[in-house]
DRENDO-1510 file (C-alpha; in Angstrom, 1 decimal, always signed):
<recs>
REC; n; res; u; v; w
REC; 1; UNK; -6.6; -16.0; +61.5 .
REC; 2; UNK; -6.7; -12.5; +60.7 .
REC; 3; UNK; -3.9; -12.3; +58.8 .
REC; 4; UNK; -4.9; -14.9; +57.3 .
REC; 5; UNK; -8.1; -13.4; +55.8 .
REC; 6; UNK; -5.9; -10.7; +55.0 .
REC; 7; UNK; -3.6; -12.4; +52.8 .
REC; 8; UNK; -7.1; -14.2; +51.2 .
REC; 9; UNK; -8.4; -10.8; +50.6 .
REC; 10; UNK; -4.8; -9.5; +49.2 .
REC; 11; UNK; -5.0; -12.9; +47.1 .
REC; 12; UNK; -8.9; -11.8; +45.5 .
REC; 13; UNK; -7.8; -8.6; +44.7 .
REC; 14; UNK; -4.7; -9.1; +43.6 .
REC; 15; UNK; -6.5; -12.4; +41.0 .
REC; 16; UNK; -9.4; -9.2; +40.4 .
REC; 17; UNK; -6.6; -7.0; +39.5 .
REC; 18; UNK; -4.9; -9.7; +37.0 .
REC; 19; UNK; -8.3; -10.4; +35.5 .
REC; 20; UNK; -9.2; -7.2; +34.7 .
REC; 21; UNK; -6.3; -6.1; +33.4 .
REC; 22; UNK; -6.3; -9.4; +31.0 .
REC; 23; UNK; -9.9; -9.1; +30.1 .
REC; 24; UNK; -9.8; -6.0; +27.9 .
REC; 25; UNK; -6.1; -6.8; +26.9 .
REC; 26; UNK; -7.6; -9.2; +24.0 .
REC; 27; UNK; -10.1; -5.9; +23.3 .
REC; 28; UNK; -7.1; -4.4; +21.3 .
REC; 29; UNK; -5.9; -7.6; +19.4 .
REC; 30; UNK; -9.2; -8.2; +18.3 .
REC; 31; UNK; -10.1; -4.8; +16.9 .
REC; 32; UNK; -6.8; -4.6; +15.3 .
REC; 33; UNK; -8.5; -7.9; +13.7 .
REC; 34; UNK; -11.0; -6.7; +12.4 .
REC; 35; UNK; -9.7; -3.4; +10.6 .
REC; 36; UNK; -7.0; -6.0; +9.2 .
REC; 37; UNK; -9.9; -8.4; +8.0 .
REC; 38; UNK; -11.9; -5.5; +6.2 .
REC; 39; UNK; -8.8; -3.7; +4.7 .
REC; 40; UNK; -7.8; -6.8; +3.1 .
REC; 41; UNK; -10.8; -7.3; +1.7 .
REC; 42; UNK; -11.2; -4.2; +0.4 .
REC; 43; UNK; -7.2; -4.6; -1.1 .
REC; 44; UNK; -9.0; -6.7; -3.5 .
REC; 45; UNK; -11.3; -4.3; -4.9 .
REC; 46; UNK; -8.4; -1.9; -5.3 .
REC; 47; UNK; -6.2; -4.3; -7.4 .
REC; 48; UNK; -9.1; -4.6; -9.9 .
REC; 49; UNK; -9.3; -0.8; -10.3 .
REC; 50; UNK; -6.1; -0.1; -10.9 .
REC; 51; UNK; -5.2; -3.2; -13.1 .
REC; 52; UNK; -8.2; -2.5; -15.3 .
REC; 53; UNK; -7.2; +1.4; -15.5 .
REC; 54; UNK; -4.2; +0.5; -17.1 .
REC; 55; UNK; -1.2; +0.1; -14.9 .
REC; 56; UNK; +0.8; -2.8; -16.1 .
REC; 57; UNK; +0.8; -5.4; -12.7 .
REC; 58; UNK; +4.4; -5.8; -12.4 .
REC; 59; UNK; +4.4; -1.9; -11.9 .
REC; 60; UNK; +1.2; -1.3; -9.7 .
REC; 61; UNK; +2.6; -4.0; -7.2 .
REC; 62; UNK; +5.9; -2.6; -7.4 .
REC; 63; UNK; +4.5; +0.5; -6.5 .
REC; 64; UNK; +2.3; -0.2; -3.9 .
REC; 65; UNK; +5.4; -1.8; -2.2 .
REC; 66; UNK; +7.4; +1.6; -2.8 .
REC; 67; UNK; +4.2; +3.4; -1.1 .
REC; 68; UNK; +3.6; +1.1; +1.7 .
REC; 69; UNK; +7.4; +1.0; +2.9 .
REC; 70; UNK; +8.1; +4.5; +2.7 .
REC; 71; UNK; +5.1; +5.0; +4.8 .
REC; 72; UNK; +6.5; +2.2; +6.9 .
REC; 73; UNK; +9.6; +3.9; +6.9 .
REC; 74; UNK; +8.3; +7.4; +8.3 .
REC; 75; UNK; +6.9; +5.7; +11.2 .
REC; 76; UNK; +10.4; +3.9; +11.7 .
REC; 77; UNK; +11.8; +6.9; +12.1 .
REC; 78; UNK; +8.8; +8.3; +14.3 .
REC; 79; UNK; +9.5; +5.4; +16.8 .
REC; 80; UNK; +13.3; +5.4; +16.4 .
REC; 81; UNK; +12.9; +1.3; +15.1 .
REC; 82; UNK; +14.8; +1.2; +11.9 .
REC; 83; UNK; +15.2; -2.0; +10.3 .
REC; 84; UNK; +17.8; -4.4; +11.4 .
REC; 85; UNK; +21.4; -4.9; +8.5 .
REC; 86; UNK; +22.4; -8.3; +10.6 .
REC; 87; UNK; +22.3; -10.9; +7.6 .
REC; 88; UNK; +19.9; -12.8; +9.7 .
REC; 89; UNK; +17.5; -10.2; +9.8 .
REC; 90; UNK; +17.9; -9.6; +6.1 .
REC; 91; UNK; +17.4; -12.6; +4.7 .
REC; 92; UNK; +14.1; -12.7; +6.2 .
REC; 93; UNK; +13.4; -9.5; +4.6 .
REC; 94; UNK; +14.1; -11.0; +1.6 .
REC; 95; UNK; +12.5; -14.3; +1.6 .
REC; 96; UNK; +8.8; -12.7; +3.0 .
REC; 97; UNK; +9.3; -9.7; +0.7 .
REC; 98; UNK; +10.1; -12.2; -2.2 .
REC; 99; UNK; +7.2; -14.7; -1.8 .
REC; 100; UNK; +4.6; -13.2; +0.3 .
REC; 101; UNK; +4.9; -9.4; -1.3 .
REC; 102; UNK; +6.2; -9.9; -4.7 .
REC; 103; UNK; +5.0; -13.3; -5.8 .
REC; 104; UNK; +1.8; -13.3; -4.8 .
REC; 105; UNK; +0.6; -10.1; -5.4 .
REC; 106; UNK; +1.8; -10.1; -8.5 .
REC; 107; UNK; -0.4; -12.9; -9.3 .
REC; 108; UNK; -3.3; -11.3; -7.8 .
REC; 109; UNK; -2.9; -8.4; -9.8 .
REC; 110; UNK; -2.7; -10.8; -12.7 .
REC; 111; UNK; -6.1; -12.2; -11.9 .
REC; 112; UNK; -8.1; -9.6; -10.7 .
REC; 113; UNK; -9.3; -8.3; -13.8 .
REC; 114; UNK; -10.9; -11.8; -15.0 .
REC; 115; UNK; -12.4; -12.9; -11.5 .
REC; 116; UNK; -14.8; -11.0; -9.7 .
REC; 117; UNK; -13.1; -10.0; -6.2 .
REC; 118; UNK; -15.4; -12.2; -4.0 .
REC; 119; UNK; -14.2; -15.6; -5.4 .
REC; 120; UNK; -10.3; -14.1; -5.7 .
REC; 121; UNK; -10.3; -13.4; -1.7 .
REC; 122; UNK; -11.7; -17.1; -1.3 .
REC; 123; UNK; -8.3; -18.3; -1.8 .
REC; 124; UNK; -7.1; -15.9; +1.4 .
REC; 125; UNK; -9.4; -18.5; +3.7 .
REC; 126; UNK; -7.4; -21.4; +2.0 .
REC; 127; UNK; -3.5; -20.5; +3.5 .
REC; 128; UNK; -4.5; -22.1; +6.9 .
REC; 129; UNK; -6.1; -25.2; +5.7 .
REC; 130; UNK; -3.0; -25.9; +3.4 .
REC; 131; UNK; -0.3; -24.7; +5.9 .
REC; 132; UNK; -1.3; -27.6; +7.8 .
REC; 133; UNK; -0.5; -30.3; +5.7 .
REC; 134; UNK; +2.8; -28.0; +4.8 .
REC; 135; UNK; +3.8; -28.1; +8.6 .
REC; 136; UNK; +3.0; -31.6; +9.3 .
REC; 137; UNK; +5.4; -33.0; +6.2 .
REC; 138; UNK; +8.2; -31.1; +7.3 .
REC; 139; UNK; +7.4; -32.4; +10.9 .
REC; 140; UNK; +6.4; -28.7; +12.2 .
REC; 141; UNK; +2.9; -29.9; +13.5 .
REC; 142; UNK; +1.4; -33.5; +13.5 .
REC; 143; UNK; -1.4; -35.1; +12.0 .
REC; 144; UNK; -4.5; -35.3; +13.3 .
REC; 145; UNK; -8.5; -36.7; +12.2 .
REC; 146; UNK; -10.3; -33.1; +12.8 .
REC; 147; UNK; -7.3; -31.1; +10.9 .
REC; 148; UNK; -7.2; -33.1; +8.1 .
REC; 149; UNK; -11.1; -32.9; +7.7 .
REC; 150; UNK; -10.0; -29.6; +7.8 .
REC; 151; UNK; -8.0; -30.0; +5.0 .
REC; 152; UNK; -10.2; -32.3; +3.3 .
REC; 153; UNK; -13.4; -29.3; +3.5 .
REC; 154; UNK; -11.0; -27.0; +2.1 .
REC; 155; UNK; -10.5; -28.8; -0.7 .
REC; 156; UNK; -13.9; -29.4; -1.8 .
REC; 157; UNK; -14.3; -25.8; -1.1 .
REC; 158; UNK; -12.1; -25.4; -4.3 .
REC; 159; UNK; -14.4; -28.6; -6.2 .
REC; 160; UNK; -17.5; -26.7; -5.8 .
REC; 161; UNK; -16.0; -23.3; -7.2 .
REC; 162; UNK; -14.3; -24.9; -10.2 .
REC; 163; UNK; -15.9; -28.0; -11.3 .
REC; 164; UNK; -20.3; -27.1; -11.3 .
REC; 165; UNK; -20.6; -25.2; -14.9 .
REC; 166; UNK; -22.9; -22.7; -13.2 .
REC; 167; UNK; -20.9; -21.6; -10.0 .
REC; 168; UNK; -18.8; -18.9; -11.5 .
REC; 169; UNK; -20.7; -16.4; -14.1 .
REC; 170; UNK; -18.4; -17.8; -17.3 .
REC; 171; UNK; -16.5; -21.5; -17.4 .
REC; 172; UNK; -13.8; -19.3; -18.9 .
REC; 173; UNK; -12.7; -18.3; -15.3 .
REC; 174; UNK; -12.1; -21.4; -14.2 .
REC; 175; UNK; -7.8; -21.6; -15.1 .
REC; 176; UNK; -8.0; -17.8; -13.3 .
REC; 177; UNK; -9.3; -19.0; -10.1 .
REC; 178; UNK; -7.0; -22.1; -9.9 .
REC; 179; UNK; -4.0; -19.6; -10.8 .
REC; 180; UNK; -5.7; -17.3; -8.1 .
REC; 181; UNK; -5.0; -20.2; -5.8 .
REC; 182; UNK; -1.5; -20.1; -6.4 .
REC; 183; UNK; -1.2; -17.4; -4.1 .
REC; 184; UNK; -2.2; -19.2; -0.9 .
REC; 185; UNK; +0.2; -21.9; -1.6 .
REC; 186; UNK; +2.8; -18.9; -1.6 .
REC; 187; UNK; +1.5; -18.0; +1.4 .
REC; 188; UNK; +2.6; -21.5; +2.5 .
REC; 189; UNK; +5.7; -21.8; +1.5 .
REC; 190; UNK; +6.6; -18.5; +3.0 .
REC; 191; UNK; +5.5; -19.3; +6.6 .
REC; 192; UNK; +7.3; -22.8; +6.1 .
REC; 193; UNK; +10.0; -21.0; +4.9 .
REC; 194; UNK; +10.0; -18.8; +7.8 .
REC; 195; UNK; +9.7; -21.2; +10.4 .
REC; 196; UNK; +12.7; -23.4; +9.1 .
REC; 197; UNK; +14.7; -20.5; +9.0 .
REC; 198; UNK; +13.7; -18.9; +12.5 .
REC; 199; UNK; +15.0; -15.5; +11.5 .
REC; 200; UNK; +15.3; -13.2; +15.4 .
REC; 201; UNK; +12.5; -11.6; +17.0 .
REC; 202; UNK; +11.9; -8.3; +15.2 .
REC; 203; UNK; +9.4; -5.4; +16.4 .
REC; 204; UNK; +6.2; -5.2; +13.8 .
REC; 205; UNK; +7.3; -1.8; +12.4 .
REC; 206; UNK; +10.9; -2.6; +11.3 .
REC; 207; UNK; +9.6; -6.1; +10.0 .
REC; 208; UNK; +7.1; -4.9; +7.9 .
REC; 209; UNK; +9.2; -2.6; +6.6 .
REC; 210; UNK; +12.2; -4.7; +5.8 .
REC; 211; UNK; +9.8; -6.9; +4.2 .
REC; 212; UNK; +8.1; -4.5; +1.7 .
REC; 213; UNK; +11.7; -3.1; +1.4 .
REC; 214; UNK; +13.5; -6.6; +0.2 .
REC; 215; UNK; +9.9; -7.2; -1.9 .
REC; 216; UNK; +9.8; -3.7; -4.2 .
REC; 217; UNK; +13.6; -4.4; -5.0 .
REC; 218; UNK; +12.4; -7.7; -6.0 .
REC; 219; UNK; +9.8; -6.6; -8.0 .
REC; 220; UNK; +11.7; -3.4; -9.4 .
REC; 221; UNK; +14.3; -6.0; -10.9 .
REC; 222; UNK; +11.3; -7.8; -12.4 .
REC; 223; UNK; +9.4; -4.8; -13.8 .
REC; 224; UNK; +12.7; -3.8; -15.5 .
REC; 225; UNK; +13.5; -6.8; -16.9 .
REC; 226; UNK; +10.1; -7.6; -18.3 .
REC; 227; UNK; +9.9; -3.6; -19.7 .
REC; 228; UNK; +6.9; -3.1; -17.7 .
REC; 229; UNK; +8.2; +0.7; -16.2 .
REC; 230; UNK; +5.5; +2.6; -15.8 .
REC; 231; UNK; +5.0; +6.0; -13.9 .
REC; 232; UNK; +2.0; +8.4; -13.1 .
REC; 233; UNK; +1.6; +10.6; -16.3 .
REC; 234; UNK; -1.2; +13.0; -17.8 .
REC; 235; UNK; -4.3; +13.4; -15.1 .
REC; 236; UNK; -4.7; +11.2; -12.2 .
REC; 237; UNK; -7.1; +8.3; -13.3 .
REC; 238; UNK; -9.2; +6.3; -11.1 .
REC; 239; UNK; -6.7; +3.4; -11.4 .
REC; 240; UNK; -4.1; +5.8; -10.0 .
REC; 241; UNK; -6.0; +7.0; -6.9 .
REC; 242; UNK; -6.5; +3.4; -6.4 .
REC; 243; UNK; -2.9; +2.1; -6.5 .
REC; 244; UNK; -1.9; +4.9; -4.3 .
REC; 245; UNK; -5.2; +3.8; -1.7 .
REC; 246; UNK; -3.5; +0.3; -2.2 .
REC; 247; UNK; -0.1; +1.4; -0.7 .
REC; 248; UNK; -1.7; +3.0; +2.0 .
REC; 249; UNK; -3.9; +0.0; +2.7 .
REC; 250; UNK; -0.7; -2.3; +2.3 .
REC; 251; UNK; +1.4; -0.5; +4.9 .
REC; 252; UNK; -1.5; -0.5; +7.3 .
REC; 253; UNK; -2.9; -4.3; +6.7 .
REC; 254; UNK; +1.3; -5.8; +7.2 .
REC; 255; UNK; +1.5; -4.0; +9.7 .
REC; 256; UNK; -1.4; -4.9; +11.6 .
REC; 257; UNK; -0.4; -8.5; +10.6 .
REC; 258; UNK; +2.8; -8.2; +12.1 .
REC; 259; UNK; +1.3; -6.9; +15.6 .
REC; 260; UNK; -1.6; -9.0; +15.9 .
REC; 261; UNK; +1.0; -11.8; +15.5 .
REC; 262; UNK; +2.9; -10.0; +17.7 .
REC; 263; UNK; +0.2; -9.5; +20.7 .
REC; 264; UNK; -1.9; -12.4; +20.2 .
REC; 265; UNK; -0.3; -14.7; +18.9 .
REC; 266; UNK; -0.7; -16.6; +15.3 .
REC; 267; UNK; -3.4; -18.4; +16.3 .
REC; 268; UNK; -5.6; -15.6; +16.7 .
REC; 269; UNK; -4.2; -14.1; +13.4 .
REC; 270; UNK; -5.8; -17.2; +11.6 .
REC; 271; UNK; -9.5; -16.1; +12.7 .
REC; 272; UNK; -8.9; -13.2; +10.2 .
REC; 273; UNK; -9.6; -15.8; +7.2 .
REC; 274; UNK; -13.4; -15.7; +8.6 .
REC; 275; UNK; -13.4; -12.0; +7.7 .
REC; 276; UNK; -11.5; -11.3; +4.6 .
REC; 277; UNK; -13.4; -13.2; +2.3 .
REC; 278; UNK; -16.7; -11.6; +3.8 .
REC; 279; UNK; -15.5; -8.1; +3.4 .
REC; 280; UNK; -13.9; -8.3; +0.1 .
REC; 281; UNK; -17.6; -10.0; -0.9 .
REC; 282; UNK; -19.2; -7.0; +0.5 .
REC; 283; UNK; -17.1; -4.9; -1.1 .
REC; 284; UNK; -17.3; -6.2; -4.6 .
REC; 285; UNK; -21.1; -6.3; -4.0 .
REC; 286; UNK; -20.9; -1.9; -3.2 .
REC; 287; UNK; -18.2; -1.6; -6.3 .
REC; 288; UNK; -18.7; -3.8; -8.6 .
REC; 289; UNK; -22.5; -4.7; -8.2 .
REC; 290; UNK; -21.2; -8.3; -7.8 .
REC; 291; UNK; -23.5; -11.4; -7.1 .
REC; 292; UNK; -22.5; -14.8; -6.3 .
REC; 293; UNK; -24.3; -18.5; -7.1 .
REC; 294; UNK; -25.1; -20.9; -4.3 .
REC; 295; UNK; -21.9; -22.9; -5.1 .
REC; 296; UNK; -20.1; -20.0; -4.1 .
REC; 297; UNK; -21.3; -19.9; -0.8 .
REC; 298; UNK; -21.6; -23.2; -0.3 .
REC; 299; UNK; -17.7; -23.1; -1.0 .
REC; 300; UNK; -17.2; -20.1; +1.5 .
REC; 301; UNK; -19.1; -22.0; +4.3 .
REC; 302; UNK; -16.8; -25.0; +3.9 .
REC; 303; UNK; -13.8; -23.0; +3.8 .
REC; 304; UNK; -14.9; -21.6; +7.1 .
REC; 305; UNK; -15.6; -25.0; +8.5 .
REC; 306; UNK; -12.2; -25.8; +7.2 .
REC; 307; UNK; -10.3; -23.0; +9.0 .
REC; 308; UNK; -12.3; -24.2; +12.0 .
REC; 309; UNK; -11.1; -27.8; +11.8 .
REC; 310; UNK; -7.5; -27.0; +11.1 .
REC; 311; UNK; -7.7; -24.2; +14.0 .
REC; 312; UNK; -8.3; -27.1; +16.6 .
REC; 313; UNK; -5.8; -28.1; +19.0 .
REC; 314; UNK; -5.2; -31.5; +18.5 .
REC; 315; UNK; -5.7; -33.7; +22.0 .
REC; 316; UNK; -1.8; -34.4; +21.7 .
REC; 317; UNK; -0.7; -31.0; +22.6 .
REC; 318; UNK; -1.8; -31.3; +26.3 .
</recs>
């Protein structure tokens, strides 16, 4: 009997122990969250400064992506976790450093002059609710009634920013935002991509390096080719401090993508869509003296909700 309460008393402390070591184990995860959440918002501010200094976009993205992965780099070496040469781990490089660096911010750096930077970090809230209809056609997930309201609140998210006359301060910005939108649905892509491909595991540091890497080579054969080079000359502007804040913020924001991933898993990576569009709204308000119509935030809220729905386990997973 004794040794029975014993091993019931071993058992409690042992389940104490495992508790308490779990319990502030998500502490981490979810700070790292919210530093991602309000650098990425602020990323948005940045673009607009430095595209409306005067940097030609091709150049200040291809820029930022020098910045960012030699900052990368330096901690690569720091940790002794260099990038991987396999081909396997290269072509991943490539494909996330072609879609999800180049691509996309290079349309993001298009728009950011002609859209104020709250609406323009709307379409960050959009890349969950569309990855789900992404994963369920190419059989990576299945379809299900509270997802695809999920889906479906997204997308009148997007009707009540485009379509009401009075929901953005011009009509003219209208073909902006929906090419703004362009860059969740690279977002998309790349994850699909990803997933088909299921390129090895990979630490956070030597991934998000690789992948700004493979994505300023990208872009530096863009730039070229479109005669876009461009380099820091005369005094540094505003525009330049900004691009170089931009790297700085880039290296830190993939990489805390890549770890939160890494941690927590992607499903607590999504939550960071409640956040960006918040900050990068709170930002613009404290730079740019932005305000925002009713539709807007109607639009935010059911972009939330739509995050929310999508988010849900379906029933068919137990």
């Amino acid at each position: 009997m004794a040794a029975r309460e014993t091993d019931t008393a071993e058992a409690s402390e042992a389940a104490a122990s495992r508790t308490a070591r779990s319990a502030p184990s998500m502490g981490w995860p979810i700070f790292m969250l919210f530093v991602s959440g309000i650098i990425w918002g602020l990323f948005y501010s940045l673009n607009r400064f430095a595209v409306t200094g005067g940097i030609p976009f091709l150049a200040y993205v291809f820029w930022i992506g020098v910045g960012a992965a030699i900052i990368l780099f330096v901690l690569c070496l720091f940790t002794r976790s260099l990038p991987s040469l396999q081909w396997a781990h290269l072509r991943a490089y490539l494909v996330l450093g072609t879609i999800s660096f180049g691509l996309s911010y290079s349309v993001l750096a298009v728009v950011a002059p002609e859209v104020p930077v709250g609406v323009l970090s709307l379409g960050a809230t959009l890349t969950p609710i569309l990855t789900y209809p992404a994963a369920a056609l190419f059989k990576l997930d299945r379809f299900a009634l509270l997802r695809t309201l999920g889906l479906v609140s997204g997308l009148a998210a997007v009707a009540l920013i485009v379509v009401p006359e009075t929901s953005l301060p011009s009509p003219d910005m209208v073909p902006w935002v929906l090419l703004g939108m362009v860059t969740p649905i690279l977002y998309v892509a790349n994850a699909i991509i990803i997933a088909l491909l299921k390129p090895p595991p990979s630490g956070a540091l030597p991934l998000a390096c690789g992948t700004l890497t493979a994505g300023a080579l990208f872009m530096l054969v863009v730039m070229l080719a479109s005669g876009q080079w461009w380099w820091f000359e005369g005094p540094m502007s505003d525009g330049d401090w900004a691009l170089i804040m931009a790297a700085c913020v880039l290296a830190l924001a993939f990489y805390l993508m890549i770890e939160i991933i890494r941690v927590a898993g992607p499903v607590i990576f999504t939550t960071v869509n409640f956040i960006v569009p918040l900050a990068a709204i709170g930002w613009g308000i404290i730079f740019f003296d932005e305000s925002h119509s009713l539709w807007i935030w109607a639009a935010l809220a059911l972009m939330i909700l739509g995050v929310f729905l999508v988010n849900r386990p379906s029933k068919s997973a137990g």
